[in-house]
N, C-alpha and C positions, 0 to 999 in steps of 0.2 A: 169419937167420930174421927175418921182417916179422911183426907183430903189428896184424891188424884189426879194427875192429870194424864187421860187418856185417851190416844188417838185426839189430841187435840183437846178434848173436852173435860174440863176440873167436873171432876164426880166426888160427891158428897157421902160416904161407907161407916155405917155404923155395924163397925166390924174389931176384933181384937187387930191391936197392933202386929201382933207377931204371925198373923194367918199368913203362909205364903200368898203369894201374888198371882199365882196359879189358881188359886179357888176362889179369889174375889174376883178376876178377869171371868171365870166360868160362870161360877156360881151367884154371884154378886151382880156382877155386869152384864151376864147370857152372853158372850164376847166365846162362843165355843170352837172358833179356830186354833186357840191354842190348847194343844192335847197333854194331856196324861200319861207318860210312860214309864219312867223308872221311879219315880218318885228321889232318885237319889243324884239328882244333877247329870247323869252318865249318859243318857240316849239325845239327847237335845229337843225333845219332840214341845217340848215346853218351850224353846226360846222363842223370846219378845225382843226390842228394842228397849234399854232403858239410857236414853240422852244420847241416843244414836250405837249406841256398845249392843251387843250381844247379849242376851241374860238369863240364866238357867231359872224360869219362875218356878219351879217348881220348890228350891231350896231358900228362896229369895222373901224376906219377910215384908209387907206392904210397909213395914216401919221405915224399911231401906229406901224407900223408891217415892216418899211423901214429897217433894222436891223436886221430883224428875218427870221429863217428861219421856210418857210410854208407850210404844207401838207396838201394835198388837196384828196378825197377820191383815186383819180387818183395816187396818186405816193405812195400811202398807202403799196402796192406793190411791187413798183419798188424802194421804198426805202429798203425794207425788201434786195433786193443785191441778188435775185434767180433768176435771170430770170423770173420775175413779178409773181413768184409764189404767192400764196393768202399767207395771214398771217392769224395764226392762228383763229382770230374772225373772219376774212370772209368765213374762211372754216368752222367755226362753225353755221354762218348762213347759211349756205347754208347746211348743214349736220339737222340744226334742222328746214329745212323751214321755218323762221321766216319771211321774207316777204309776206308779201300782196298784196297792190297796191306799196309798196316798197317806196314811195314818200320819205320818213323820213328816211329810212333805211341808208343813207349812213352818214347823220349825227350822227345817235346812232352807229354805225359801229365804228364813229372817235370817240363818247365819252367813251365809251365799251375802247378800242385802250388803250385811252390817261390815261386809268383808272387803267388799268392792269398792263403796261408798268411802273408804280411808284409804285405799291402794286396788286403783284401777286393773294394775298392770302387775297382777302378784304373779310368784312364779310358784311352782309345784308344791315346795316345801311350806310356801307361807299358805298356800287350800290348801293342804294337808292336816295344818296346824289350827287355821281358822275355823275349818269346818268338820268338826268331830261331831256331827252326827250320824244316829246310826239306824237305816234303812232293816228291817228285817226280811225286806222283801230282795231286796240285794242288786236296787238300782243303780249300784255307784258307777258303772260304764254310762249311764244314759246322764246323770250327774256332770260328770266327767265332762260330757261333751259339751254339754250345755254349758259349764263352765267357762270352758274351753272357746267355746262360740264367741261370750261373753270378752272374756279377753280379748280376743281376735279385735271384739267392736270396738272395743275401747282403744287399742292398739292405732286402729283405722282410722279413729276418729267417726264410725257409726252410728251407735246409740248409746243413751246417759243408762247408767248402773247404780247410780246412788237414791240412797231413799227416797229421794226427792226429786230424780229425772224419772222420765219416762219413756216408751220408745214410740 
């Protein structure tokens, strides 16, 4: 028996220890915002939150993460404490149209999140480095701005960016 805690909630997984974190979120949990893509940590379309970090679940075994607590695009939200009001990056995707087919989006959503929440005010090179996910549809202009937006707010003193503000 694995013991999680996610989105808030200790869930009880009679599951092997070593199942990535990827299929007991999906499979396990029906938690199907976090996606499937490379299966080899490389596209980010799987990142979570694991203790506020960034986390490639796809490569990520539930042994790793029994201790942590885990955000999953679902409680991105409802952890912010508004009445599942959006947090600022998803109200900025959704303000700069940045979806496409969307596939990836909620992963770059959680690394955008996990990026801002520890350095409000990053500059080119640290998004660059932060957020290595990878869009096939090839939205990184519309990304970009929203990014960009985001900065600006934080900059101004506008709207919260961290896990746990909201706009």
């Amino acid at each position: 028996m694995i013991e999680l805690n996610v989105n808030g909630n200790t869930r009880q997984l009679d599951i092997e220890s070593e199942m990535p974190l990827l299929w007991a979120l999906r499979n396990e949990l029906g938690l199907t915002g976090t996606k499937f893509g490379c299966g080899i940590a490389a596209c980010g379309a799987c990142t979570v939150h694991v203790d506020g970090q960034p986390v490639r679940s796809c490569m990520t075994p539930v042994s790793a993460v029994r201790n942590s607590q885990i955000t999953t695009i679902e409680g991105l939200a409802a952890n912010a404490g508004v009445n599942n009001t959006l947090t600022a990056v998803q109200q900025a995707w959704i303000n700069h149209q940045v979806p496409q087919c969307g596939y990836c989006q909620s992963g770059m959503i959680m690394a955008v999140s996990a990026m801002l929440a520890e350095n409000p005010n990053p500059d080119a090179e640290t998004i660059e480095r932060s957020v290595s996910n990878v869009c096939r549809c090839g939205t990184y202009p519309r990304v970009s701005k929203a990014i960009q937006t985001l900065v600006a707010d934080n900059a101004s003193g506008n709207a919260g960016t961290a896990e746990g503000e909201t706009v």
